[in-house]
VOTORTOR-141999 format. One line per field, with one value per residue (C-alpha): residue number from 1; residue in one letter; y, z, x. Coordinates in steps of 0.5 Angstrom, whole numbers. Layout:
BEGIN
resi	NUM; ...
resn	A; ...
north	Y; ...
up	Z; ...
east	X; ...
END
This chain:
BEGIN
resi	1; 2; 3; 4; 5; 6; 7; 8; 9; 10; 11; 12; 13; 14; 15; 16; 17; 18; 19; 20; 21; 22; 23; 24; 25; 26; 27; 28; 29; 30; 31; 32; 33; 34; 35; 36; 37; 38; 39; 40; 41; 42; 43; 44; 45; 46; 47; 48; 49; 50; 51; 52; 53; 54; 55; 56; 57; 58; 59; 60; 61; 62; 63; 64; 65; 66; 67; 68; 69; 70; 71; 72; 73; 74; 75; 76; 77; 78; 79; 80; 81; 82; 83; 84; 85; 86; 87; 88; 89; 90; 91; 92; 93; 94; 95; 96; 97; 98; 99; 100; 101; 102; 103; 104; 105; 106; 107; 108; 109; 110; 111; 112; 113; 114; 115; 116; 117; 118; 119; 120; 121; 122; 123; 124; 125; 126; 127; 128; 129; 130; 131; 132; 133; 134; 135; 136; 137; 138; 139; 140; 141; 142; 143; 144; 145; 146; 147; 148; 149; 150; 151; 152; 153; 154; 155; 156; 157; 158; 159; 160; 161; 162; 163; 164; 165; 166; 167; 168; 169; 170; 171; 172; 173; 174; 175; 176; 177; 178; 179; 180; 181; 182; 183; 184; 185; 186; 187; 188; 189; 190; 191; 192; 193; 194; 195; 196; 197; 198; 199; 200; 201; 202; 203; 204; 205; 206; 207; 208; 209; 210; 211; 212; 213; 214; 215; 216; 217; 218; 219; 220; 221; 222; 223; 224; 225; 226; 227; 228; 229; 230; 231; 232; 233; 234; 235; 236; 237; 238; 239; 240; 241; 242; 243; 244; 245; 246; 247; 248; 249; 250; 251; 252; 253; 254; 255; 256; 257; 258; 259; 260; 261; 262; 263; 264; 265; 266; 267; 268; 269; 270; 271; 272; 273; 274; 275; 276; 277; 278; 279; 280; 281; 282; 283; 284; 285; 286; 287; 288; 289; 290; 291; 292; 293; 294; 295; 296; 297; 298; 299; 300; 301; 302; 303; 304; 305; 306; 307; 308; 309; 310; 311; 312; 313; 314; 315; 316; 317; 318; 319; 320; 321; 322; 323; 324; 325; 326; 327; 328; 329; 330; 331; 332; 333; 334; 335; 336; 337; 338; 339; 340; 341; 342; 343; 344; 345; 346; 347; 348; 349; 350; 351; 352; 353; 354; 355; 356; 357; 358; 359
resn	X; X; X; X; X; X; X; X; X; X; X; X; X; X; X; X; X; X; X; X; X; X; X; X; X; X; X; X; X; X; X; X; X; X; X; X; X; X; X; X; X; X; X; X; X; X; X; X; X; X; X; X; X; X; X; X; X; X; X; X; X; X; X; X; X; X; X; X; X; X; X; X; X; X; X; X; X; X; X; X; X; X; X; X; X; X; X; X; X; X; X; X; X; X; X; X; X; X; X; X; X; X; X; X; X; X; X; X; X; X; X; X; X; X; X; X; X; X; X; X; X; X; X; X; X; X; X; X; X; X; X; X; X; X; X; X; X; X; X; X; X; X; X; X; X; X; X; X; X; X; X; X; X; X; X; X; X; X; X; X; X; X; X; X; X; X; X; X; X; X; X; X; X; X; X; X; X; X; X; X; X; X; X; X; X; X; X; X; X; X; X; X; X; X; X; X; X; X; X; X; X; X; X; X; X; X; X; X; X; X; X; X; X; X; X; X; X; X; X; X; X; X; X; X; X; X; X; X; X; X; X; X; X; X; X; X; X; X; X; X; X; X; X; X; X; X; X; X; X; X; X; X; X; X; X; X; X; X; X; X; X; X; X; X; X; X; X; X; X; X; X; X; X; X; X; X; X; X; X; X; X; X; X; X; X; X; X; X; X; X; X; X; X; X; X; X; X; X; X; X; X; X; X; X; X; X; X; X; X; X; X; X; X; X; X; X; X; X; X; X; X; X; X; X; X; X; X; X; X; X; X; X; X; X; X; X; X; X; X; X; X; X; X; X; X; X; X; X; X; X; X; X; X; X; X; X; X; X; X
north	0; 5; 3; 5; 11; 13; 11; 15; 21; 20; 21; 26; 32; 29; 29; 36; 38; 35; 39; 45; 44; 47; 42; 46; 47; 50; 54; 56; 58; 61; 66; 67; 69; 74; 76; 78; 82; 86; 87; 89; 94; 98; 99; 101; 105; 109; 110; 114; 116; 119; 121; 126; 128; 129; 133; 138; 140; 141; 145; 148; 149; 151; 157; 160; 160; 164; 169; 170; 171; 176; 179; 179; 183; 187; 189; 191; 195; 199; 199; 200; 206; 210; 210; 213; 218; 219; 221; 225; 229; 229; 231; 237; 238; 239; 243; 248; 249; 250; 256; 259; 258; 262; 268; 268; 269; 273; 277; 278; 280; 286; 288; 288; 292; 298; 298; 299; 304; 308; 309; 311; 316; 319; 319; 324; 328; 330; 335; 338; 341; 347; 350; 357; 361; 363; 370; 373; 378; 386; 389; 397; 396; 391; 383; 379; 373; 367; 364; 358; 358; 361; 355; 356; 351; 346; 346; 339; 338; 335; 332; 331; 325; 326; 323; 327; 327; 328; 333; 331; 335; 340; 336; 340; 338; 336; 328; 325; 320; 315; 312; 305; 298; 296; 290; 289; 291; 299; 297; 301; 296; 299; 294; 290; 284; 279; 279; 280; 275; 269; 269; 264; 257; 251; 244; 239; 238; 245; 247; 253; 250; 253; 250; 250; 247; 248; 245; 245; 247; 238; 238; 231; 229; 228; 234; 238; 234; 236; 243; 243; 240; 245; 252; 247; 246; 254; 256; 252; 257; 263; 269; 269; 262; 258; 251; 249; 243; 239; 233; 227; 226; 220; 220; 215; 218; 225; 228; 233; 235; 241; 243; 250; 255; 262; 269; 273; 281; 285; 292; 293; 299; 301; 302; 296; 289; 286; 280; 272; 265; 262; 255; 251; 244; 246; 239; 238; 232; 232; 228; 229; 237; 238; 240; 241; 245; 245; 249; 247; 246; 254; 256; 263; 264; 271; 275; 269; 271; 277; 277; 280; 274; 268; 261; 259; 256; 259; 257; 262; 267; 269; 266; 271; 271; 273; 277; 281; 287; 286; 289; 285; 291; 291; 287; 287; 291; 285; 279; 282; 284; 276; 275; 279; 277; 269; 271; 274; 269; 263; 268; 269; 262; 259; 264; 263; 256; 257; 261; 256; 250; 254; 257
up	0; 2; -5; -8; -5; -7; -14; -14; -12; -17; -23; -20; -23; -29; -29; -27; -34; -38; -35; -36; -44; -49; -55; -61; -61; -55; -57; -63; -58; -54; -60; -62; -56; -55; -62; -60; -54; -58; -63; -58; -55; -61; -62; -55; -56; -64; -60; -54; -59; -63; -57; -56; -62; -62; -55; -57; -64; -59; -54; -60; -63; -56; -56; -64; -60; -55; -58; -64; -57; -55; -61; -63; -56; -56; -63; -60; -55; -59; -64; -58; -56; -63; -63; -56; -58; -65; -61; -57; -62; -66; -59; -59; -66; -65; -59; -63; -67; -63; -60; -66; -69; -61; -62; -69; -67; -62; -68; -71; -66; -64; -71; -71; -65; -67; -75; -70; -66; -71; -75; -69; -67; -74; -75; -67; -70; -77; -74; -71; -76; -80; -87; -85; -83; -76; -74; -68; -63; -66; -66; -67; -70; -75; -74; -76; -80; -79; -86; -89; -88; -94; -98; -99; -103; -100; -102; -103; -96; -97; -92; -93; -94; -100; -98; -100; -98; -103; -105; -108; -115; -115; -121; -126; -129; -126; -124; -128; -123; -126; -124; -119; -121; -118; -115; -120; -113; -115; -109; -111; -110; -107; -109; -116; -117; -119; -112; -109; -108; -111; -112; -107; -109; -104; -105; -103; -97; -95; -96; -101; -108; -115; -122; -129; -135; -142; -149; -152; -159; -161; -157; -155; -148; -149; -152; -146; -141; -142; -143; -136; -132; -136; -132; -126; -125; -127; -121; -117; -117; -118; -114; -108; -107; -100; -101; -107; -110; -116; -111; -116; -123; -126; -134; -136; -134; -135; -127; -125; -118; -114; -106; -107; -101; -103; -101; -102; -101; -99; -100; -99; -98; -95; -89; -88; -91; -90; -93; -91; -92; -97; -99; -102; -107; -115; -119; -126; -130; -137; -143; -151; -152; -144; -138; -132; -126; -119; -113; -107; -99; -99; -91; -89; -84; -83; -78; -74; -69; -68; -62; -69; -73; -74; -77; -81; -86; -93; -90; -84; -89; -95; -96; -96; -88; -86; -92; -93; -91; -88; -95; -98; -102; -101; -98; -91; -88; -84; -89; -96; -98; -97; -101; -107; -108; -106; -113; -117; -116; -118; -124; -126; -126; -130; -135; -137; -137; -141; -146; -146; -149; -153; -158
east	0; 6; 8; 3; 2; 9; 8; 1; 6; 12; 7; 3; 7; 6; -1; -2; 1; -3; -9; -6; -5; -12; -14; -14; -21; -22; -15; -20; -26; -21; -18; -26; -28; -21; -23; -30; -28; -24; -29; -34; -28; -27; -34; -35; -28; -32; -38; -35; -31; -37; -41; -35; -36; -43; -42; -37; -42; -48; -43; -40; -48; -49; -44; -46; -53; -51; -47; -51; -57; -53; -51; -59; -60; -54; -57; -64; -62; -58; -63; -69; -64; -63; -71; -71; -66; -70; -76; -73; -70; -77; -81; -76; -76; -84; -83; -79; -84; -89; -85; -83; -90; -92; -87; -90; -97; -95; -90; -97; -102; -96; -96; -103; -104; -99; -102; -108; -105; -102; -108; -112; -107; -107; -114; -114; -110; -112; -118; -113; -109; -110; -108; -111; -106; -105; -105; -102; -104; -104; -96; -97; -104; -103; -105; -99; -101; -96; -97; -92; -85; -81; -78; -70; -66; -62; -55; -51; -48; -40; -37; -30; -29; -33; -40; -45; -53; -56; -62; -69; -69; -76; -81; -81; -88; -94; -94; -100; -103; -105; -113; -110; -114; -122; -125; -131; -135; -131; -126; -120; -114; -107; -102; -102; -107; -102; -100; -107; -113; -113; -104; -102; -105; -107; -106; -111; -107; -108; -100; -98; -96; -95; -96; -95; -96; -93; -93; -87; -87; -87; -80; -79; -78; -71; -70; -74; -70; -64; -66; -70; -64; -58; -63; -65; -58; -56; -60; -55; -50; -54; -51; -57; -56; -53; -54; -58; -57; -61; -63; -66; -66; -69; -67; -72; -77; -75; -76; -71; -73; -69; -68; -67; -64; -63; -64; -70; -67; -72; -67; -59; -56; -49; -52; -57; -59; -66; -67; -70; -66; -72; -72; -77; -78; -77; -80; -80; -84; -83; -86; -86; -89; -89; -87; -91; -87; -88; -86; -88; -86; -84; -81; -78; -72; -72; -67; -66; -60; -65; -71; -76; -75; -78; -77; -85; -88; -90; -97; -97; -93; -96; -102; -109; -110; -102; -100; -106; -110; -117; -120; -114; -114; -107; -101; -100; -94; -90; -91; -93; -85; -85; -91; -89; -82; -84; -89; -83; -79; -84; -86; -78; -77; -83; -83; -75; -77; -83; -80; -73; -77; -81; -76
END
């Protein structure tokens, strides 16, 4: 029994090894197995690798949106603050208005009040003056009559600089009156019709606004275009001009609109200058053997840095109500000098323009 042990003992480290050796076969699945974990961890491995991917496109995604979120935002507020400022500008526009539409109807109420006052006054005095000579008490028996002064010739006062005032020459006939034109009505009028009733013209919309239309002896529209743009274009650079332009032109559809800036001289002397920054729209359309003229937004800047001027529109100006009498007999004595030379250079231009596309 003891050898036998001893035997089971000896071939026992043989036996062991023999255990530990794989078949091929089960060397084979061992290998698939092996392969097929390696698979299953590349794929885990591109998964991870993908969903990374995938993350860091959302995070980038997150972050355009963001920035862009914050650019929109950035964008409305300033955009909401220009609007602000804008309106404030415009509130602080229309309250300048107000007030110079204020100072004006003041302007005109004072005016009004001294035209009434001067009348009044002079209608106080003239009964009290007399044409009769007056006669004083008797010296030595005899009245003395005081009669008209003797009139003496006044002679040429000569500074030595060499200015002179000059005298005002005797008439030598009799000046011829000439009878003034009459109303239908037998009203006598004390100013020129071209600048009385009926002068300013409106529009539907209430605002001053001129027109004309003209043929143009069969001229093509080409042909008149290029006539229109050549004065239009001169009237830029006309000697009472501030800062006109020609503005818009359309050559196919033979439009030619002005924005003119210019000055409006009342009188000019040596010693004094009265005068109004005048601006206003001057539009030209034209088709074949036509042209139509428009003149319109007419505004006045007058005396602006003095306490009497005004800043207006033509329609609290030179319409019937600011620039006539009451009888509108005549033109008023503050608005009337800007009704008339407003009509003058309205005629001065449609009728150069007028006679150019006719010729």
């Amino acid at each position: 029994m003891k050898k036998v042990f001893i035997a089971i003992f000896m071939f026992l480290p043989m036996m062991m090894p023999a255990q530990n050796v794989l078949t091929p076969q089960q060397q084979l699945e061992q290998a698939q197995k092996q392969l097929e974990e390696a698979k299953k961890a590349v794929e885990a491995a591109e998964k991870a690798k993908k969903d990374a991917e995938d993350a860091a496109k959302k995070a980038a995604a997150a972050k355009q949106a963001a920035e862009k979120s914050a650019a929109e935002k950035a964008d409305a507020e300033k955009v909401a603050l220009e609007k602000a400022q804008i309106e404030k500008q415009i509130e602080a526009a229309k309250a300048e208005a107000a007030r110079l539409n204020a100072e004006a109807e003041k302007l005109k109420k004072q005016a009004e009040n001294l035209e009434k006052n001067a009348i009044h006054k002079t209608d106080e005095l003239e009964p009290s003056i007399s044409h009769e000579p007056a006669v004083l008490p008797a010296i030595g028996g005899k009245p003395v009559v005081v009669g008209e002064p003797e009139k003496k010739t006044e002679e040429k006062k000569t500074t030595t600089s060499g200015w002179a005032v000059p005298t005002t020459p005797a008439p030598s006939a009799k000046k011829v009156e000439t009878e003034s034109p009459k109303l239908a009505s037998g009203v006598k009028l004390k100013a020129d019709p071209k600048y009385l009733e009926g002068a300013v013209t409106l529009n539907d919309d209430g605002k001053v606004e001129f027109a004309m239309e003209t043929d143009a002896n069969g001229k093509s529209a080409a042909q008149i275009y290029d006539i229109v743009y050549n004065y239009m274009s001169g009237l830029t650079q006309d000697k009472n001009n501030i800062a006109s332009r020609v503005a818009l032109v359309n050559p196919q559809e033979h439009v030619i609109a002005n924005t003119m800036d210019e000055w409006l001289v009342f009188s000019n002397s040596f010693i004094s200058l009265d005068r109004t920054e005048f601006k206003y729209n001057l539009v030209a359309s034209i088709k074949d053997n036509h042209l139509t003229l428009t003149l319109e937004r007419l505004y006045y800047i007058y005396e602006e840095d003095r306490s009497t001027g005004f800043k207006a529109p033509a329609e609290e100006v030179i319409t019937d109500k600011y620039a006539l009498n009451k009888k509108k007999t005549n033109l008023a004595k503050i608005f009337g000098k800007f009704r008339r030379l407003t009509i003058d250079r309205k005629d001065q231009i449609f009728n150069d323009l007028t006679a150019l596309v006719k010729q």
